[in-house]
N, C-alpha and C positions, 0 to 999 in steps of 0.2 A: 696547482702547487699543493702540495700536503704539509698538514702542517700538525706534526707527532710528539708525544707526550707522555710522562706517567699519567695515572689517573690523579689529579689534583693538577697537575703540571702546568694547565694556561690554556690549554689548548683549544677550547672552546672562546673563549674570550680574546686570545688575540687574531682568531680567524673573522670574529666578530667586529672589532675592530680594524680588522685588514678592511672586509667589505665595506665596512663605515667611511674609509679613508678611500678606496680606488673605487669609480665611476662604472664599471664594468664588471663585477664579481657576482658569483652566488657560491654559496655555500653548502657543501652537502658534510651532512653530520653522521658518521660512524654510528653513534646513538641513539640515533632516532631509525633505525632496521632494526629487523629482525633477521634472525640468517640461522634458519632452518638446517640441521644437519651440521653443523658449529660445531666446538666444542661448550658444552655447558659450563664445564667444570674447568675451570681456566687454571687451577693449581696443579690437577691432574695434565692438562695441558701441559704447563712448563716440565713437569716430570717425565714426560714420555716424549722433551724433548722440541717443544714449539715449534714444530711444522706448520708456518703462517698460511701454506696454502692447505690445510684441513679445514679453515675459515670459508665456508658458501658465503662467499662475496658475490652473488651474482644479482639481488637486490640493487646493490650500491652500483655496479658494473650496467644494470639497465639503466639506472638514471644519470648516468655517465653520457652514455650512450645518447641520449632523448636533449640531454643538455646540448650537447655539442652538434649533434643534429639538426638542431631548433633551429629557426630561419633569425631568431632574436638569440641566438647565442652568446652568451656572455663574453666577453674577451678573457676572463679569468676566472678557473672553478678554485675554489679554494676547499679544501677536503679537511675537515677535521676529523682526525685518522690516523689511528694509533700505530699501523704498520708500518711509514714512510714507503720503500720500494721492497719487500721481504715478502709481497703476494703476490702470484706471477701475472694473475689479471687484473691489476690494479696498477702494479706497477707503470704499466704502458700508456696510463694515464697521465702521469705523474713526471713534469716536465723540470720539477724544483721540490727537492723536500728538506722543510725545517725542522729541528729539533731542538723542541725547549727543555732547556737543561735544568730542570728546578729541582731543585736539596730534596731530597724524601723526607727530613720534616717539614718542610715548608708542603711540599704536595700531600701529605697525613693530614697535615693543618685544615689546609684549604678543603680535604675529601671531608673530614669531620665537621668542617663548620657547612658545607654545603647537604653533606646526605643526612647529617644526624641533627638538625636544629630543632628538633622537635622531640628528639628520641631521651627515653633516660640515662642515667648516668651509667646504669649496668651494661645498657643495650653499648655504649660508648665503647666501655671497655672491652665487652666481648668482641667488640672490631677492632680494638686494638690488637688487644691475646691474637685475635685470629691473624691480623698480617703480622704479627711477630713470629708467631709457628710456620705459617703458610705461605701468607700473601707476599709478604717482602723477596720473597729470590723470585717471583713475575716482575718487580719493580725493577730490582738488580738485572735481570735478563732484558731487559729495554735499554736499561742504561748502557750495558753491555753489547748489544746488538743493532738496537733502532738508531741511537745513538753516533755511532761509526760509519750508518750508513747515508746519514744524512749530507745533504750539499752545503747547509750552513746550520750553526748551533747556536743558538743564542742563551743567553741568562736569563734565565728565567724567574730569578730575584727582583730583577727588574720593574719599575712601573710598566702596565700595558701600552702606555704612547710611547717609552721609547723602545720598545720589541717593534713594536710596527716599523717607529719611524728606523731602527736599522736594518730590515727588513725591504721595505722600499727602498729604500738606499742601495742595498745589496744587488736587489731588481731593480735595477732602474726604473722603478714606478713613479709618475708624478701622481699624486694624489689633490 
């Protein structure tokens, strides 16, 4: 299952939580690769149009691979991964994808208090000015696109147990 998000949006934490909850999961995290040949410049990206398969996914795509392979194979990979099904090789993976719907102030909130806790006040703002110039139409083009494509949506205002718990619900997961 994928489980897709703005950045701020939850998405690491409630895949965190999913594994917590079902017996059988691992998790593979979109941010912890590298992916060579990418776009760098992810502003530039959305302007010439977000063609999600220009993303070398083939990193994520071998440990896919190796997971599912394994003789101790998980019964559930849970992908924390911002593209739901919009990458043609990733896709194919991807048996259920969620979309947490969280406010873009709420996910500004959460990216500020998680990336800048340490940084100063200028450093703050200058990432504000920048997604207000830049960064905010990637946000909106998620919401617009990732979003729609998803198999279930949830609020993402929400506490994290009960994202889970409608989530398992949804899947018939016992936990």
């Amino acid at each position: 299952m994928a489980v897709s998000s703005v950045s701020g949006g939850g998405k690491t934490a409630v895949a965190r939580a999913l594994k917590a909850r079902v017996s059988s999961a691992e998790i593979l995290s979109f941010d912890n690769y590298d992916f060579p040949g990418s776009p760098s410049d992810v502003v530039q990206w959305v302007k010439e149009g977000t063609d999600y398969n220009r993303w070398n996914l083939k990193p994520l795509a071998e440990d896919l691979n190796l997971l599912i392979k394994d003789v101790h194979s998980p019964e559930y990979i849970i992908l924390d991964y911002p593209f739901s099904y919009k990458h043609d090789v990733i896709k194919g993976y991807i048996d259920f994808s969620i979309y947490i719907d969280t406010p873009l102030d709420i996910a500004m909130a959460r990216r500020l208090t998680r990336d800048y806790s340490v940084e100063t006040s200028s450093e703050i703002l200058s990432a504000l000015r920048f997604y207000l110039e830049y960064g905010r139409e990637a946000y909106v083009e998620m919401e617009n696109t990732i979003k729609s494509d998803a198999d279930l949506i949830v609020d993402g205002t929400l506490p994290i147990a009960d994202l889970v718990n409608s989530i398992l619900l949804e899947l018939e997961i016992e936990s």
